[in-house]
C-alpha positions as CSV (number, residue, x, y, z in Angstrom):
1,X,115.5,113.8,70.1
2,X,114.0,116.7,68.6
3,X,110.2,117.0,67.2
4,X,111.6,116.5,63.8
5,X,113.2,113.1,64.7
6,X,110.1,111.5,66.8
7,X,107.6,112.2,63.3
8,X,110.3,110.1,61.2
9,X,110.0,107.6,64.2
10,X,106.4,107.7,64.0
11,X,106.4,107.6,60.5
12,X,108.8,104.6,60.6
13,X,107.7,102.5,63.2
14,X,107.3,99.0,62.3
15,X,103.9,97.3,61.8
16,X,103.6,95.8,65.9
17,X,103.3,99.5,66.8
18,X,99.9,99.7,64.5
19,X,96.8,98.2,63.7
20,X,95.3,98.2,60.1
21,X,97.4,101.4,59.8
22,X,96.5,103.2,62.5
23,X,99.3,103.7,65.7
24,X,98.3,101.2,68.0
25,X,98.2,103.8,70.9
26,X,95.5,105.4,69.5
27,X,93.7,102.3,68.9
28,X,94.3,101.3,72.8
29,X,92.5,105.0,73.3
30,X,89.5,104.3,71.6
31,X,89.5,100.8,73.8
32,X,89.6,102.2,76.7
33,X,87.7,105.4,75.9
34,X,84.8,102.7,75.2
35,X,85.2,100.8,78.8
36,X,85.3,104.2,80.4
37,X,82.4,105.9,79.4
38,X,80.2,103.1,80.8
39,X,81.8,103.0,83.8
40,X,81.9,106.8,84.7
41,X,78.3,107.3,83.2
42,X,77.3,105.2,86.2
43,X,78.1,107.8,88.9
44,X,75.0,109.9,87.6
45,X,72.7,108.1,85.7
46,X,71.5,106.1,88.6
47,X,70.7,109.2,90.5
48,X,67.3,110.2,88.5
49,X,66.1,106.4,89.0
50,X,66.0,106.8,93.2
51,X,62.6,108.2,92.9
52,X,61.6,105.0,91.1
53,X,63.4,102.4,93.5
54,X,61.5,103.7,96.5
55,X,58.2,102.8,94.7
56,X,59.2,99.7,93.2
57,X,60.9,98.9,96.8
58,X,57.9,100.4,99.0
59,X,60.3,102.2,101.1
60,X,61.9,105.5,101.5
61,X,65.0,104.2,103.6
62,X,67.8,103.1,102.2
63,X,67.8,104.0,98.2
64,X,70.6,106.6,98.8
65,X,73.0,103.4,99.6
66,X,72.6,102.7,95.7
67,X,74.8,105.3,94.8
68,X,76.9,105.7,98.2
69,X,78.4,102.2,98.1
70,X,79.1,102.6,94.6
71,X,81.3,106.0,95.4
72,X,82.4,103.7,98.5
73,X,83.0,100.4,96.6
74,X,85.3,103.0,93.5
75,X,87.1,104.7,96.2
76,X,88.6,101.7,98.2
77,X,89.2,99.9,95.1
78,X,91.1,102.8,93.6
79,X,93.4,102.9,96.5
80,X,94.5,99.4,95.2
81,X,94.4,99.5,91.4
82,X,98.6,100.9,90.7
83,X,99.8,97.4,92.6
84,X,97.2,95.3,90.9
85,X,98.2,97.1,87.5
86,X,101.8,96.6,88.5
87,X,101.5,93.2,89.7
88,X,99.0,91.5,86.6
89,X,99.4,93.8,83.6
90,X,97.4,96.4,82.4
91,X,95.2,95.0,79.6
92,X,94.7,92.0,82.1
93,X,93.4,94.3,84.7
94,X,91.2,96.1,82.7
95,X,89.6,93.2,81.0
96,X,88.6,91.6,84.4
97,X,87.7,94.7,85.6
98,X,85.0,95.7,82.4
99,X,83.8,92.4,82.7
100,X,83.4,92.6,86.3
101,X,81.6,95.5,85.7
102,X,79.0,93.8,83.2
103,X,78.3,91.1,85.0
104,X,77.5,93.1,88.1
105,X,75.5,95.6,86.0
106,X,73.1,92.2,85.2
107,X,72.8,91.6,88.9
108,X,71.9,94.5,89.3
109,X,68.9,94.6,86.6
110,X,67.7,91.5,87.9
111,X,68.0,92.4,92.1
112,X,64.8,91.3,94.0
113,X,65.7,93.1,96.8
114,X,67.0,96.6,97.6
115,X,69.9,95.2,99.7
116,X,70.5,92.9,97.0
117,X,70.7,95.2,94.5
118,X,73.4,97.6,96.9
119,X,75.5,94.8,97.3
120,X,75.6,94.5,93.1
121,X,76.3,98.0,93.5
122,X,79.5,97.4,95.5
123,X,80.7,95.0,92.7
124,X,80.0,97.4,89.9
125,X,81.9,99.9,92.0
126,X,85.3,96.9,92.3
127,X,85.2,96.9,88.4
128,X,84.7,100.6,88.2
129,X,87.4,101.5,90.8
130,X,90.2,99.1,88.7
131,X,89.0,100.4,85.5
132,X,89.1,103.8,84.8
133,X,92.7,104.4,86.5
134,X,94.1,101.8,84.8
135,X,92.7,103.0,81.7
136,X,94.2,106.5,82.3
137,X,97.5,104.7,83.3
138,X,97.8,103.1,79.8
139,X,97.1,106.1,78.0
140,X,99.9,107.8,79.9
141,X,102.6,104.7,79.6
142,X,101.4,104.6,75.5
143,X,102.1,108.2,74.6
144,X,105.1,110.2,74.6
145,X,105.4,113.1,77.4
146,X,104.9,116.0,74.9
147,X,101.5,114.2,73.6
148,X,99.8,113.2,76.7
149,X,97.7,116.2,76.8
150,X,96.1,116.2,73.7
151,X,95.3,111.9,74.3
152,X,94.0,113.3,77.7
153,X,92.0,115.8,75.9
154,X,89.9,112.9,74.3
155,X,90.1,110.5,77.0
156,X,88.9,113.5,79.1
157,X,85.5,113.8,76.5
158,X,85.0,110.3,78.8
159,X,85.5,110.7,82.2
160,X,83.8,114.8,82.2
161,X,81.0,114.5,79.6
162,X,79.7,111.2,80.5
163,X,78.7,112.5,84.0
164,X,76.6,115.6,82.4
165,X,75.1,113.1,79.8
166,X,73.9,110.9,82.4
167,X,70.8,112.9,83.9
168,X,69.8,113.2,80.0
169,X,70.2,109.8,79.4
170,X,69.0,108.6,82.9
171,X,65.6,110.6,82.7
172,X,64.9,109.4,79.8
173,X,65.4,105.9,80.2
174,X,63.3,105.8,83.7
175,X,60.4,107.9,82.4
176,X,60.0,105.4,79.3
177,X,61.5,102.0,80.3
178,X,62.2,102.0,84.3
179,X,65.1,101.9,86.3
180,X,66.4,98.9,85.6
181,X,67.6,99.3,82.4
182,X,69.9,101.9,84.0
183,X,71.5,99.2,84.4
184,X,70.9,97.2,81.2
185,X,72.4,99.4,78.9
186,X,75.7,98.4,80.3
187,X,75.4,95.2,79.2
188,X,76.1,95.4,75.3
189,X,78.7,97.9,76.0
190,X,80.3,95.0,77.9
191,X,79.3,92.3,75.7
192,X,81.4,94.5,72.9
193,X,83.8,95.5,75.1
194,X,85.6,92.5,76.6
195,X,86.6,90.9,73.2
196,X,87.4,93.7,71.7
197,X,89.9,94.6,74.1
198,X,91.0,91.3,74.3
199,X,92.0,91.1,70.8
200,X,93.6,94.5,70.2
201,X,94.7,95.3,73.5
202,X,98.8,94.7,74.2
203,X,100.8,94.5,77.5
204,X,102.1,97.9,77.8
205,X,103.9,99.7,80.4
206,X,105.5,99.3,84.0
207,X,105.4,95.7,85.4
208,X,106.7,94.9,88.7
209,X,105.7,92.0,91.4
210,X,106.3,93.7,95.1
211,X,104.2,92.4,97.7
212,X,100.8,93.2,98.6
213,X,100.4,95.7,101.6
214,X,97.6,94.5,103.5
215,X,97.9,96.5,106.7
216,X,97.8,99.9,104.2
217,X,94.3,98.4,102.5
218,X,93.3,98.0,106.3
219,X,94.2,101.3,107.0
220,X,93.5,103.3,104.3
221,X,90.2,101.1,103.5
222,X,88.8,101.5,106.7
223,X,89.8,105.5,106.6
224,X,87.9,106.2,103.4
225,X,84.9,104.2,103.8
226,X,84.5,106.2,107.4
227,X,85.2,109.5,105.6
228,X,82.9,108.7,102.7
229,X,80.0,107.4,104.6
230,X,80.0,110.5,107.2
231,X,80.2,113.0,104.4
232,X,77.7,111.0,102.4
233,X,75.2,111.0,105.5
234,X,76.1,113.9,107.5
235,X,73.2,116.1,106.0
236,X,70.4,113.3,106.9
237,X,71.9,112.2,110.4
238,X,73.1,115.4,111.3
239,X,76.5,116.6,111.4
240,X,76.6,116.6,115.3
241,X,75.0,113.2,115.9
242,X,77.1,110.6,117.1
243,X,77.2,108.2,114.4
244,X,78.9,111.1,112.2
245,X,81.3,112.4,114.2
246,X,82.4,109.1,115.5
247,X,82.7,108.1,111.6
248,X,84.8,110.9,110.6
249,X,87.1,110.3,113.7
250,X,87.7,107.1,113.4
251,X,88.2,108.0,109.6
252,X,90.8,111.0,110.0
253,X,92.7,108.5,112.5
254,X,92.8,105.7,110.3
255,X,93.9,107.7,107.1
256,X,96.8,109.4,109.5
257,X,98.0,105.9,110.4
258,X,97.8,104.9,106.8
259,X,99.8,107.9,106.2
260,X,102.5,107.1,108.6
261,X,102.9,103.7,108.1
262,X,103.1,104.4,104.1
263,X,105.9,107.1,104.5
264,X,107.7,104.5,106.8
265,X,107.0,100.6,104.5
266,X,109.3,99.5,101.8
267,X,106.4,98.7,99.1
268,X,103.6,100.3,100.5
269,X,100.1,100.4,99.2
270,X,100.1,103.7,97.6
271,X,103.5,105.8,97.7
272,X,102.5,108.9,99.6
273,X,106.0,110.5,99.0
274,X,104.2,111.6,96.1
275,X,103.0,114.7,97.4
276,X,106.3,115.4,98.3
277,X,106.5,116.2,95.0
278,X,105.4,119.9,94.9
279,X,104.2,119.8,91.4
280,X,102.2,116.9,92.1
281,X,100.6,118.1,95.4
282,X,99.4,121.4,94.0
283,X,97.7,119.6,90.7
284,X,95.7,117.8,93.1
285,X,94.4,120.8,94.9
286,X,93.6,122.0,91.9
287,X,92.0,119.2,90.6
288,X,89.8,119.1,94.0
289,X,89.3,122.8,93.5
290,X,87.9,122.4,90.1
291,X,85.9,119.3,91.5
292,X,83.8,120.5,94.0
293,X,82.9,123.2,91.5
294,X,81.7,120.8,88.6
295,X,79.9,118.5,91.3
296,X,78.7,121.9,92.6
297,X,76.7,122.0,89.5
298,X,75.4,118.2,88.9
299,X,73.9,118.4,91.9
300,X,72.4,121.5,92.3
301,X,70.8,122.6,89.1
302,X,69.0,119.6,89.5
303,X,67.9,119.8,92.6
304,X,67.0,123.8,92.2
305,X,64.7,123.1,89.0
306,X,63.0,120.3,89.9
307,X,62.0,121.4,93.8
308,X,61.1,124.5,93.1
309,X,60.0,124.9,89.2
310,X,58.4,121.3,89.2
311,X,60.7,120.6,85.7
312,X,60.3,116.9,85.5
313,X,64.0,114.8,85.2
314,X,63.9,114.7,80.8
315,X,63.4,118.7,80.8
316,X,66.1,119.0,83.4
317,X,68.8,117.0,81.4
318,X,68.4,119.1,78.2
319,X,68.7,122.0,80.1
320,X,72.1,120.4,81.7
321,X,73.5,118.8,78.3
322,X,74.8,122.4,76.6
323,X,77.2,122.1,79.9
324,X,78.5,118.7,78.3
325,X,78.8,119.7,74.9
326,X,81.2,122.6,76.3
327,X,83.5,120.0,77.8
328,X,83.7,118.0,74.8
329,X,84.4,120.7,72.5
330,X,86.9,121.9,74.8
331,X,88.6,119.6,76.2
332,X,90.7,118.5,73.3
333,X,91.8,122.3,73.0
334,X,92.7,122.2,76.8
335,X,95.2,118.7,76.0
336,X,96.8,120.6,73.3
337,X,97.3,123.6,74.9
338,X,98.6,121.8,78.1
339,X,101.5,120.1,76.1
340,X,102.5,123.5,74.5
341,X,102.4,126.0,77.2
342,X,102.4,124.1,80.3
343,X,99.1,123.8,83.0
344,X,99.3,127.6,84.2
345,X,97.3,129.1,81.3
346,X,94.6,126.5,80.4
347,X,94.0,126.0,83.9
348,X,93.5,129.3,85.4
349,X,91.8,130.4,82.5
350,X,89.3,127.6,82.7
351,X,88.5,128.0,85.9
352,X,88.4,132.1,85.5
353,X,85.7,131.4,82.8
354,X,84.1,128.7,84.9
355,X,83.8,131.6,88.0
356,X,82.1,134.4,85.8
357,X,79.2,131.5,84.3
358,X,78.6,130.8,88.0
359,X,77.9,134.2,88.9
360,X,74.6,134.3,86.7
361,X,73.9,130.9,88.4
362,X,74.5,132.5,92.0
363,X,71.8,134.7,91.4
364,X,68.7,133.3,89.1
365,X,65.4,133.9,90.4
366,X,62.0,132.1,90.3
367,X,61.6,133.7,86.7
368,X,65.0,133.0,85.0
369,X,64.7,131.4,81.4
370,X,65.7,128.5,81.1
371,X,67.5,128.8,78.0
372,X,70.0,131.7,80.1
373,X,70.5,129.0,82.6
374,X,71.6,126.8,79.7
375,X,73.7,129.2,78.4
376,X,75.5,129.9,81.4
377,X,76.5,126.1,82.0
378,X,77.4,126.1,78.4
379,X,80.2,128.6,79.7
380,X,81.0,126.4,82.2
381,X,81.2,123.8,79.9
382,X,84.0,125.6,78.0
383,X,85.8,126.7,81.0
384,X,85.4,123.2,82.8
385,X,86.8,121.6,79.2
386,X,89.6,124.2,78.7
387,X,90.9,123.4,82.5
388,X,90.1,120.4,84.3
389,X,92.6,117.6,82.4
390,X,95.5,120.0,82.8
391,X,96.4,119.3,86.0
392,X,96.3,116.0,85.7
393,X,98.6,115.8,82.8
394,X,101.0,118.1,84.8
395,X,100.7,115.8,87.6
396,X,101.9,112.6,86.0
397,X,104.2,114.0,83.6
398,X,105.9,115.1,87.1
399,X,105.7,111.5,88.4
400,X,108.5,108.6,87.6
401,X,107.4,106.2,85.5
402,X,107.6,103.6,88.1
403,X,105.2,105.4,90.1
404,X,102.3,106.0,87.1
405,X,99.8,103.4,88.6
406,X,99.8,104.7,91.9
407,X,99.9,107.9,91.2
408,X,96.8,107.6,88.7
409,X,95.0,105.5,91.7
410,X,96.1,108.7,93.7
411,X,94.6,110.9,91.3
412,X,91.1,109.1,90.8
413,X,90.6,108.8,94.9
414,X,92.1,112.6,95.0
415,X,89.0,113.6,93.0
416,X,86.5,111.5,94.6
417,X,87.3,112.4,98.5
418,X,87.0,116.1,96.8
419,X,83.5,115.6,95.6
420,X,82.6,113.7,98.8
421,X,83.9,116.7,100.8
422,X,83.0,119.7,99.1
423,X,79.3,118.0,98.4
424,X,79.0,117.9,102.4
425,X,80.2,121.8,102.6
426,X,77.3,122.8,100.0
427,X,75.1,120.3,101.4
428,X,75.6,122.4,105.1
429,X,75.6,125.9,103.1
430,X,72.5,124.7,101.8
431,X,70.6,123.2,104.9
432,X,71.9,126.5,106.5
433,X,69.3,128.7,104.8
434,X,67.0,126.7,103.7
435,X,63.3,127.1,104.5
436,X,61.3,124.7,105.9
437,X,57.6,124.8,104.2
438,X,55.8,123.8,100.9
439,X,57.3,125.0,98.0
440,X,54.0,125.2,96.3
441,X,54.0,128.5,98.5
442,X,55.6,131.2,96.1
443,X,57.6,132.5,99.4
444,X,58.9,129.5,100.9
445,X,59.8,128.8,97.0
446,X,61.8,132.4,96.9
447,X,63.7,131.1,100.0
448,X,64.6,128.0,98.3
449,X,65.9,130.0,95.3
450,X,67.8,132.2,98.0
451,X,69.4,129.1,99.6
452,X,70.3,127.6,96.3
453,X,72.0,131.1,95.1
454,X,74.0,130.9,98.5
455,X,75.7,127.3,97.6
456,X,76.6,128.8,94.4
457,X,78.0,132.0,96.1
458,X,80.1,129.7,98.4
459,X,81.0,127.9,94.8
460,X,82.9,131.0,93.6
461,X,84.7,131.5,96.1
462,X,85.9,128.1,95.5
463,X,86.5,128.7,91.7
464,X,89.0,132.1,92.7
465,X,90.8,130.4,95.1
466,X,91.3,127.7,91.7
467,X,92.4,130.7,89.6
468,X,94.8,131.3,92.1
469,X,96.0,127.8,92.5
470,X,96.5,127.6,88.9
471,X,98.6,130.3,88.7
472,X,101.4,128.7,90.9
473,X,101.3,125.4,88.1
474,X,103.8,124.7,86.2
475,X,104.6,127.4,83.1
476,X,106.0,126.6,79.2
477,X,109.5,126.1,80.6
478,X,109.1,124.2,83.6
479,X,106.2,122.0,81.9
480,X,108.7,121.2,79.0
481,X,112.1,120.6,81.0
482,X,109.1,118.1,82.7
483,X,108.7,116.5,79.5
484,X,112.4,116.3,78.2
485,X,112.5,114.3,81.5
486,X,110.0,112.0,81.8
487,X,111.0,111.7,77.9
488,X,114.4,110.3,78.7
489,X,113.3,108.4,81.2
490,X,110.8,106.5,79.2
491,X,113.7,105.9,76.5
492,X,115.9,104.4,79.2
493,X,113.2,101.9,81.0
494,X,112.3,100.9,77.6
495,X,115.6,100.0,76.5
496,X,116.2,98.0,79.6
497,X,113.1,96.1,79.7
498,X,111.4,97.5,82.5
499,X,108.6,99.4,80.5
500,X,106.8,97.2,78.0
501,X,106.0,99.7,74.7
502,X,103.6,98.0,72.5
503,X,104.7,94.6,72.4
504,X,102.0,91.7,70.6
505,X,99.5,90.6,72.6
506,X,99.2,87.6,75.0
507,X,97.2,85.6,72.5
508,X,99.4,85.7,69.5
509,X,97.4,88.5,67.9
């Protein structure tokens, strides 16, 4: 079918396929673009309320479990979300799984107790995990191969900018209203939310009942929750105490056995011959690559202006948000450019410009205006936007369409083990060189500055080893002999039933 020949098909298509005129894929975007956003905001607004939990909780242990059995809580859940996709639908899944989240964002508001409140946490982080790669599961089943980078472009504006917009947002809402409406504000997102999805969302794309692999849950659940927690707590218990290196042994073990026994079961859990798929494996690296580099940034700017500069949280977000407003501007660009020319060019040109806006950041001192420091991560922004959905578009446009649900599962845990991992490295670079003191003292506050400089030294190393990465991705011609492809494919499982395109919804609307 040639370009020509899909516009008269979209021109064409018969009213099911829109809604008040508008394609109904684009109208399930803006759906799940909606659920999305609350649910990814969450993995950084919190983090500017801890301050405020350990006064209203009267204790300085514990807090950081509000955030690390959410990242917990996503990760396992992830693991699970292509079966449950597979197994119930879609827009079921994702219903339950926004109004999971909602309900557990109320417990959370209204915890008495700090333990209370982490296990709310781990419910939020159930909803969460289903959520957001079913979401990016849809978007992929709804549009056609050659478009999936320009709907990835603006479901990317989502998943990248909500994280930088949460310290803005956070700050403000704790220094005004308190922490718990970090948790409120969910609520009439929700409330919005549920029925609107339940009356314009469709069934759409692969459906199959296979049975449920408990042992690889076991497995695989055991091996990330032992992974996450170590690298989560290794720079408070010490990487060489016990507890830690007992955790990520009994972690690595597990995820190997998970590993064998998914290469070797029938309907396993997740389908790890996945990365036997070279253009898969290497968009993941990538994509962990470009990770580590972007949480390289959320955590440390922060961290660096408000220790040593004093800059209260409000200050620190609008210094962070020109980094946002990069990515949004430029991740539609990125989509488009993917679905023309392939993930080679917007990638390693992303990440090239990402490398030279660190290099400024590698080397401010106590002096450095603040509005250069906002320009840099403006750059960043661009770069980050241009790059970091290309990859991913690559990597499921290079997976059956069987496989779609796992694989987006695969992607999501891909790129939370990543910022788990590299996190812990900058966390050790950091604790490294860092001085021990009051940074009231202008030389123990140059240290600081030093130390901070070295995590974003180590970062651009990271960042080149991307550019390189990215230049082994697929090109133009091998990205659209992927597309002609997965193209046909779709066309085939459609026509035999097995991928559901569009059809009315459940409820007769």
């Amino acid at each position: 079918m040639t370009e020509s020949d899909r516009v008269v098909d979209e021109s064409t298509r018969p009213t099911p396929g829109r809604l008040a005129g508008i394609p109904y894929r684009w109208v399930a975007m803006g759906v799940v673009l909606f659920g999305t956003f609350m649910v990814v905001l969450d993995t950084t607004i919190v983090n500017l309320g801890l301050p405020s939990l350990q006064d209203d909780f009267d204790t300085v242990h514990g807090v950081e479990w509000v955030v690390t059995a959410y990242l917990i809580a996503v990760g396992v859940t992830q693991l699970t979300s292509g079966w449950v996709g597979d197994r119930f639908g879609r827009r079921r899944t994702f219903i339950v799984a926004l109004a999971m989240f909602t309900i557990a964002s109320i417990l959370c508001a209204a915890a008495p107790t700090l333990w209370l409140l982490v296990v709310a946490r781990v419910l939020q982080g159930v909803g969460g995990g289903l959520l957001t790669p079913v979401a990016m599961a849809m978007i992929y089943e709804l549009f056609e191969p050659a478009e999936r980078g320009r709907a990835l472009g603006y479901f990317g504006i989502a998943v990248m900018a909500a994280p930088a917009i949460g310290p803005v947002l956070g700050g403000t809402v704790v220094s005004s209203v308190g922490w718990r409406w970090l948790f409120l504000i969910n609520v009439p997102v929700g409330l919005v939310g549920v029925p609107v999805a339940i009356r314009l969302l469709r069934e759409t794309g692969f459906r199959e009942s296979r049975p449920f692999d408990s042992w690889g849950l076991v497995t695989a659940g055991t091996g990330l929750v032992a992974v996450l927690i170590g690298l989560q707590q290794g720079g408070s218990w010490g990487w060489s105490s016990p507890r830690i290196v007992g955790l990520l042994a009994v972690g690595a073990v597990s995820l190997a056995v998970f590993v064998r026994h998914s290469l070797r079961h029938a309907t396993p859990l997740v389908e790890m011959r996945i990365f036997g798929n070279p253009v898969f494996a290497l968009s993941m690296l990538a994509i962990g690559l470009m990770t580590v580099a972007q949480y390289c940034r959320l955590v440390y700017i922060p961290l660096e202006l408000g220790s040593t500069r004093g800059i209260d949280e409000l200050r620190i977000g609008l210094v962070m948000l020109p980094a946002a407003l990069g990515v949004a501007v430029m991740m539609p660009f990125g989509g488009r450019l993917t679905d023309r020319m392939g993930s080679r060019v917007p990638f390693s040109l992303g990440a090239a410009i990402l490398l030279v806006s660190y290099w400024p950041l590698a080397h401010l001192s106590p002096d450095t205006d603040l509005k250069w420091i906002s320009l840099a991560l403006l750059g960043g922004g661009f770069g980050a936007g241009l790059g970091i959905m290309s990859p991913n578009v690559m990597a499921m446009n290079a997976t059956k369409a069987s496989q779609v649900g796992q694989a987006s599962g695969l992607s999501q845990v891909s790129r939370q083990v990543s910022a788990a991992f590299g996190t812990a490295v900058l966390a050790s670079i950091f604790a490294s060189s860092a001085p021990a003191g009051d940074l009231g003292d202008p030389a123990i506050a140059d240290q600081a500055i030093a130390a901070y400089n070295d995590v974003f030294r180590a970062t651009l190393v990271v960042l080149a080893l991307a550019v390189l990465v990215g230049l082994t991705l697929p090109g133009r011609d091998r990205a659209l002999e992927i597309q002609r492809e997965r193209r046909d494919e779709r066309a085939e499982m459609i026509a035999s039933g097995r991928l559901l395109d569009e059809t009315p919804p459940a409820t007769g609307h």
